[in-house]
LUMDOTOR-721635 format. One record per residue: residue number from 1; residue in one letter; x negated, y negated, z of N, C-alpha, C in turn. Coordinates in steps of 0.2 Angstrom, whole numbers, plus 5000, padded with zeros to 4 digits. Layout:
LUMDOTOR-721635
i NUM, aa A, n_x X, n_y Y, n_z Z, ca_x X, ca_y Y, ca_z Z, c_x X, c_y Y, c_z Z
...
//
This chain:
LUMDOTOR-721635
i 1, aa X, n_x 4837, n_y 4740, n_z 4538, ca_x 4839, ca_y 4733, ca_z 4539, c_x 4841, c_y 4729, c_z 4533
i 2, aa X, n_x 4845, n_y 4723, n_z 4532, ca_x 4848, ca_y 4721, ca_z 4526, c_x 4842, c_y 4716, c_z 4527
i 3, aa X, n_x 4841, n_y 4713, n_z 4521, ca_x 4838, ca_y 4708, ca_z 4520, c_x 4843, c_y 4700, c_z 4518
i 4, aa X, n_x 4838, n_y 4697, n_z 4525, ca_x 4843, ca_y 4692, ca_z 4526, c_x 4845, c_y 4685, c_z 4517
i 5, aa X, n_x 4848, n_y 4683, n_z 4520, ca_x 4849, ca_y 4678, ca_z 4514, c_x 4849, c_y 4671, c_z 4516
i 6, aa X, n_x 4846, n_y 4667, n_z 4512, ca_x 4841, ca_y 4661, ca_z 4514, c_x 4848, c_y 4655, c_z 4511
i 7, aa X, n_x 4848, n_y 4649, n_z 4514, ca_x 4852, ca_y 4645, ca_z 4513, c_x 4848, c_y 4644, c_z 4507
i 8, aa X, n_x 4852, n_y 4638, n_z 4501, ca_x 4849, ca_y 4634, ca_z 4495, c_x 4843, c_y 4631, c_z 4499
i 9, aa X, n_x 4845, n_y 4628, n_z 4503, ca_x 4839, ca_y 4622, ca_z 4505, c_x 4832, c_y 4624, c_z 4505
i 10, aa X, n_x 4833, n_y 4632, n_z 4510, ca_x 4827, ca_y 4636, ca_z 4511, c_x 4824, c_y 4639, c_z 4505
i 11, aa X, n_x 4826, n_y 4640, n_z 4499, ca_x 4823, ca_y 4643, ca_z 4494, c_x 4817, c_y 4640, c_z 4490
i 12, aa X, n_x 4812, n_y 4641, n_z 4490, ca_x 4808, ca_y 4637, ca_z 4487, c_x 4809, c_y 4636, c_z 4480
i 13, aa X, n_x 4808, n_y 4630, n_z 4478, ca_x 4808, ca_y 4628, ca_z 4471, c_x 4806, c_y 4632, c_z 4463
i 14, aa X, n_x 4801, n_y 4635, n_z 4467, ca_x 4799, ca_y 4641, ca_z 4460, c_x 4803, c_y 4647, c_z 4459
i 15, aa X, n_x 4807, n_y 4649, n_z 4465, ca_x 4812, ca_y 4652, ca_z 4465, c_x 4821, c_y 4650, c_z 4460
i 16, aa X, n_x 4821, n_y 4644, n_z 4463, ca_x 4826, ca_y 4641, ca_z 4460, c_x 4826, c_y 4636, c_z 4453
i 17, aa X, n_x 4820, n_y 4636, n_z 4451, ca_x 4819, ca_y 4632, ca_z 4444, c_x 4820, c_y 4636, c_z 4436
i 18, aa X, n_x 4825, n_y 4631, n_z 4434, ca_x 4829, ca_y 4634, ca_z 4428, c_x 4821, c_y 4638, c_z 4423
i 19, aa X, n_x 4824, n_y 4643, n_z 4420, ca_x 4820, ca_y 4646, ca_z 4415, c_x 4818, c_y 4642, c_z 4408
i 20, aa X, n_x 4812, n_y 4643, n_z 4408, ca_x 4811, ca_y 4638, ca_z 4402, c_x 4812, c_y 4637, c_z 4395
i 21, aa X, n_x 4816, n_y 4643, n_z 4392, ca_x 4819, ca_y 4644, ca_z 4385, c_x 4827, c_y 4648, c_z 4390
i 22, aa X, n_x 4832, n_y 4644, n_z 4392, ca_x 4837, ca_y 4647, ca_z 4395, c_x 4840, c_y 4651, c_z 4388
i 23, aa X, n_x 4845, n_y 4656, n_z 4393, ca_x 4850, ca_y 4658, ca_z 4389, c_x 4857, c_y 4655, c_z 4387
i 24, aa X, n_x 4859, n_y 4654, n_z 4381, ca_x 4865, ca_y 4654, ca_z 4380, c_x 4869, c_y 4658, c_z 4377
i 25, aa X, n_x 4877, n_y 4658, n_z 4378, ca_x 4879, ca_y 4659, ca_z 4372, c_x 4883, c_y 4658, c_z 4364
i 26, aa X, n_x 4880, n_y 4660, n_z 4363, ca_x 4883, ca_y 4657, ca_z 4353, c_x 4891, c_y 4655, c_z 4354
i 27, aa X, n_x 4891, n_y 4651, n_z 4352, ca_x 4898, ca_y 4649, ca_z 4350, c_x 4901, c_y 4652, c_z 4343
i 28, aa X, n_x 4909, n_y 4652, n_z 4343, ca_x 4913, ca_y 4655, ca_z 4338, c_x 4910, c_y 4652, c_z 4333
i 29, aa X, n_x 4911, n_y 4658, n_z 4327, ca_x 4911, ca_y 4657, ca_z 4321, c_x 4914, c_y 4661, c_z 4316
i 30, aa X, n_x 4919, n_y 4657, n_z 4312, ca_x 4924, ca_y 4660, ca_z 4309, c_x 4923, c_y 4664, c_z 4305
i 31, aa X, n_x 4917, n_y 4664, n_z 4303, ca_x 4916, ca_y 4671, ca_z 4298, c_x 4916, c_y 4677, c_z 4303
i 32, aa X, n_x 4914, n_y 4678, n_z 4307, ca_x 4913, ca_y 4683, ca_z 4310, c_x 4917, c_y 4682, c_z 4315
i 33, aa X, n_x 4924, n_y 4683, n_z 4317, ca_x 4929, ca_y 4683, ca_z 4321, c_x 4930, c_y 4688, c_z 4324
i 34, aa X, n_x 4927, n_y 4696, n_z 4322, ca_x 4929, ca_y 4700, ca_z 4326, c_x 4923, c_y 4701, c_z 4333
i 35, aa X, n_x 4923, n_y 4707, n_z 4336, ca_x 4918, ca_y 4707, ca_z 4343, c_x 4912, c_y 4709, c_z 4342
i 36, aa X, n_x 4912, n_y 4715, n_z 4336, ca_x 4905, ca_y 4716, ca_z 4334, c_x 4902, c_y 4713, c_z 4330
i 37, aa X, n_x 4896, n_y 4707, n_z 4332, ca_x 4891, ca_y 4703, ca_z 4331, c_x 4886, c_y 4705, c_z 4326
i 38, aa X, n_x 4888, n_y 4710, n_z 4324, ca_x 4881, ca_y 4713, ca_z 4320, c_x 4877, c_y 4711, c_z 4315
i 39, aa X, n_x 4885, n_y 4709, n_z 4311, ca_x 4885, ca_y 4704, ca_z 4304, c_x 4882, c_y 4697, c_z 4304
i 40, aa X, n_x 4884, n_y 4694, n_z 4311, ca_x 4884, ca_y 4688, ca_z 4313, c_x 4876, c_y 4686, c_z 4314
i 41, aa X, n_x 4870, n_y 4692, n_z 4319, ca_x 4864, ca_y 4692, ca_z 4317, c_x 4861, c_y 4693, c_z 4313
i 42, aa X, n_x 4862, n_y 4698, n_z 4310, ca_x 4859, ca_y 4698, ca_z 4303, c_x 4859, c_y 4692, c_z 4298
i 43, aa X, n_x 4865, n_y 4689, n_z 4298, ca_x 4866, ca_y 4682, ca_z 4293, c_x 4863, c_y 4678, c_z 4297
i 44, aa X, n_x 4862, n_y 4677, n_z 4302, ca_x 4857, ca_y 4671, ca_z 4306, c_x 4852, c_y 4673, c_z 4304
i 45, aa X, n_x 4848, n_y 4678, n_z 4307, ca_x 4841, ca_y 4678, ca_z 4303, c_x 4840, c_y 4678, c_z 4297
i 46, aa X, n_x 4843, n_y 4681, n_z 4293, ca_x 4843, ca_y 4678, ca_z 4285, c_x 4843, c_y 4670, c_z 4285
i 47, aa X, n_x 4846, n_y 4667, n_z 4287, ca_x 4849, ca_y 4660, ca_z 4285, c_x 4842, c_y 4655, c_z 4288
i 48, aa X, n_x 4839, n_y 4657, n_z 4294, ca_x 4834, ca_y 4659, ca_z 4296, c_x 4829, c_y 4656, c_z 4293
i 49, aa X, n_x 4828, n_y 4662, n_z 4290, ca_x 4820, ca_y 4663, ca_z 4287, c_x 4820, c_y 4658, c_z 4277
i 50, aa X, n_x 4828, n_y 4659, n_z 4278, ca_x 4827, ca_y 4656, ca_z 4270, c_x 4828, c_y 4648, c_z 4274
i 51, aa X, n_x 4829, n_y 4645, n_z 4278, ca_x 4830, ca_y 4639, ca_z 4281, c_x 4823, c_y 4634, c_z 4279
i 52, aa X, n_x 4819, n_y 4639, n_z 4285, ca_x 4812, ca_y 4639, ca_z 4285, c_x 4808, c_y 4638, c_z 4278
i 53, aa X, n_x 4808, n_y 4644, n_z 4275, ca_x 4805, ca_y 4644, ca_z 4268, c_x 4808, c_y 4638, c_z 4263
i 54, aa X, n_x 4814, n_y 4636, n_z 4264, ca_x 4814, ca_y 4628, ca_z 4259, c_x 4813, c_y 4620, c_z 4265
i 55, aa X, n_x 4813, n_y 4621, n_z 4271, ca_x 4812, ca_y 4614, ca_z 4272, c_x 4807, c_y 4615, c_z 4279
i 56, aa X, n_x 4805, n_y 4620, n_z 4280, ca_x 4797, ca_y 4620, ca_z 4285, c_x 4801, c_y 4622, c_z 4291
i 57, aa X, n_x 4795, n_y 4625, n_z 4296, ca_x 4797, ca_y 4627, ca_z 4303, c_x 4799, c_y 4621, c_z 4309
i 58, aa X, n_x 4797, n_y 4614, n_z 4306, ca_x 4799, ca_y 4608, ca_z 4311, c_x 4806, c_y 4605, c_z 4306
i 59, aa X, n_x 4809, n_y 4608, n_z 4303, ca_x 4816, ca_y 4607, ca_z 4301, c_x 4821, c_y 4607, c_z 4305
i 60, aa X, n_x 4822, n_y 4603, n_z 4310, ca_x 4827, ca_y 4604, ca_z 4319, c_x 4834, c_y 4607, c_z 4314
i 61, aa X, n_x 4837, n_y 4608, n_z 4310, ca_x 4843, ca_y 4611, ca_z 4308, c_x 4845, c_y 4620, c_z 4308
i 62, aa X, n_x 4837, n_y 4620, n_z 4306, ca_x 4836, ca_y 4627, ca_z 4307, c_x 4833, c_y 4631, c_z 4313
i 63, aa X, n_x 4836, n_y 4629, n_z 4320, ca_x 4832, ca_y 4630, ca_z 4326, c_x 4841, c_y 4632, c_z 4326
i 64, aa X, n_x 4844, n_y 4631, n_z 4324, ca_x 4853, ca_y 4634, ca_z 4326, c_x 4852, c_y 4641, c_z 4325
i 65, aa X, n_x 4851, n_y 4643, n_z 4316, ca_x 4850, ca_y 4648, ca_z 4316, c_x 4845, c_y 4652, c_z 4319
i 66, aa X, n_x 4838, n_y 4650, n_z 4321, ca_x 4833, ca_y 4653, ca_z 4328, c_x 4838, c_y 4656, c_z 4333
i 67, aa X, n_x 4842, n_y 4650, n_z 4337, ca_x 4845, ca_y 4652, ca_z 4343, c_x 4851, c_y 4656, c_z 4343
i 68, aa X, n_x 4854, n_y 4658, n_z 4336, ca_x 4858, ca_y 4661, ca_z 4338, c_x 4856, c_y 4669, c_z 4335
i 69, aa X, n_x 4851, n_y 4670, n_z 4331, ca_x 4849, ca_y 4677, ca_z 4332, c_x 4844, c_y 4680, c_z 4338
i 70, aa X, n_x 4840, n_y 4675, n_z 4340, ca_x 4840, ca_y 4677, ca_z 4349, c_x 4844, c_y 4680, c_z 4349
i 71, aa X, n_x 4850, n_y 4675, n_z 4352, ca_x 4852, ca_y 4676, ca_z 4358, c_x 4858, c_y 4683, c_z 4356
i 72, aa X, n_x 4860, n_y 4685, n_z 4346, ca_x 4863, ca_y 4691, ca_z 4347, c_x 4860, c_y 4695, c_z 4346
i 73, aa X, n_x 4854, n_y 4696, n_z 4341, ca_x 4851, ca_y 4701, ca_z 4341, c_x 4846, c_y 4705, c_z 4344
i 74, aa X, n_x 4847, n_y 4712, n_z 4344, ca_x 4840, ca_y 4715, ca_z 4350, c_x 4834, c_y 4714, c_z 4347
i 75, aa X, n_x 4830, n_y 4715, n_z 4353, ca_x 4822, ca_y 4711, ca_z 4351, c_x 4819, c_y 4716, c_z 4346
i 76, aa X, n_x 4822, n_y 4723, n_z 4347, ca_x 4817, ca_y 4729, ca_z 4343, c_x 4821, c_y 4726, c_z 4334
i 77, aa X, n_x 4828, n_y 4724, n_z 4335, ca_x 4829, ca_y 4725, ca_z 4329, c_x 4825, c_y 4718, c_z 4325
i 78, aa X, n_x 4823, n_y 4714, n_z 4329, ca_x 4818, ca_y 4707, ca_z 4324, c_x 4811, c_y 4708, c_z 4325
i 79, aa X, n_x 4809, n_y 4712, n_z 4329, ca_x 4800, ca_y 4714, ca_z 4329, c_x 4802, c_y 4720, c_z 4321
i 80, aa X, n_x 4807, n_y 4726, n_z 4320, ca_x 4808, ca_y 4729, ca_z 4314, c_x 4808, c_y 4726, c_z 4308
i 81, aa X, n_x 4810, n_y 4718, n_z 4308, ca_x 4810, ca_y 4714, ca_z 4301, c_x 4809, c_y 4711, c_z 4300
i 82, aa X, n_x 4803, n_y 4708, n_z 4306, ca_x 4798, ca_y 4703, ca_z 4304, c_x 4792, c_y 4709, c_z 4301
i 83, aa X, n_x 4791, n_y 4716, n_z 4303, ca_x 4788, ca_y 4719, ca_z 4301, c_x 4788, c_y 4721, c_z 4295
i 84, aa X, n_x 4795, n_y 4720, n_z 4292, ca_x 4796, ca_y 4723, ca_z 4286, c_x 4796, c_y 4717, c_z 4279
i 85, aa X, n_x 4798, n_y 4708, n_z 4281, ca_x 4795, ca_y 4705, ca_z 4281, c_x 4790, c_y 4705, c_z 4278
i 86, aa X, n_x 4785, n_y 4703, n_z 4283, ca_x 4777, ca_y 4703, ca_z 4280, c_x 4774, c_y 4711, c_z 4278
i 87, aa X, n_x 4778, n_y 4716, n_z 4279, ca_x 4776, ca_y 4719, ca_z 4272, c_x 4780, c_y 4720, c_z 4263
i 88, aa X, n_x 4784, n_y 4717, n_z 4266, ca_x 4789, ca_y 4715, ca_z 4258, c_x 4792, c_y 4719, c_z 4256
i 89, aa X, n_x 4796, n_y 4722, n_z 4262, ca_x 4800, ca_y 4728, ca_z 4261, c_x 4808, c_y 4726, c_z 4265
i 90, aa X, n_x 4808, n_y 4719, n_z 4265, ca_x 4812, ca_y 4717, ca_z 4269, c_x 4820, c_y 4717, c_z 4265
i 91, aa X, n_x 4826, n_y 4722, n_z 4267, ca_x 4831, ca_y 4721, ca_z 4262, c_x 4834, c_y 4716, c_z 4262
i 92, aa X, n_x 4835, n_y 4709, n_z 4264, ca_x 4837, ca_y 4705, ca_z 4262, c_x 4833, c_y 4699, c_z 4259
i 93, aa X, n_x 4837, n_y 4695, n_z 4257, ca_x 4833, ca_y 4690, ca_z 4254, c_x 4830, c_y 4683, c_z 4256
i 94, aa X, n_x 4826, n_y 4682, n_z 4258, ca_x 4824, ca_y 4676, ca_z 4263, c_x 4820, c_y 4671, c_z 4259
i 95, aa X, n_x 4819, n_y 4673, n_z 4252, ca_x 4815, ca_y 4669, ca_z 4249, c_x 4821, c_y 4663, c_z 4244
i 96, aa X, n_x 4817, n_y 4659, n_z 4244, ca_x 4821, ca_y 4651, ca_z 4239, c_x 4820, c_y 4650, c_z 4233
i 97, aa X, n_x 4825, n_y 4653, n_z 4230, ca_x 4824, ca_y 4653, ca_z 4222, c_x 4825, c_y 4645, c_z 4217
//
């Protein structure tokens, strides 16, 4: 038997209520014009963490760079460099000279 399909009306509300950190997607950026994004998240999170480390984590400027390494980068590859991070083995430079 197929299962039937419920009009909008019928759908209860917790079914249909928006997610509360939605998805988007990043917008163009010149530097990175080509398709593979790779470069594109790694230099968000770099830009990221050095953002944070000179003007604090409630700096609303540096929430662009947040969002756009979500939204390109795999979740394993930022649990591997926040690991690497907080052991200080991390090859880029996130620190404020």
């Amino acid at each position: 038997m197929s299962e039937e399909i419920k009009p909008t009306s019928e759908v209860p509300a917790a079914e249909t209520a928006a997610p509360e950190n939605p998805l988007h997607t990043v917008g163009f950026d010149a530097r990175f014009p080509q398709q593979n994004q790779t470069k594109h998240c790694w230099q968000s999170y770099v830009d990221y963490h050095k953002c944070i480390n000179l003007k604090g984590e409630d700096f609303a400027p540096c929430k662009v760079f947040w969002r756009t390494y979500s939204s390109l980068c795999p979740v394993d590859w930022v649990e591997k460099w926040d690991e690497q991070r907080e052991k200080g083995i991390f090859p880029g430079n996130v620190n404020v000279e």
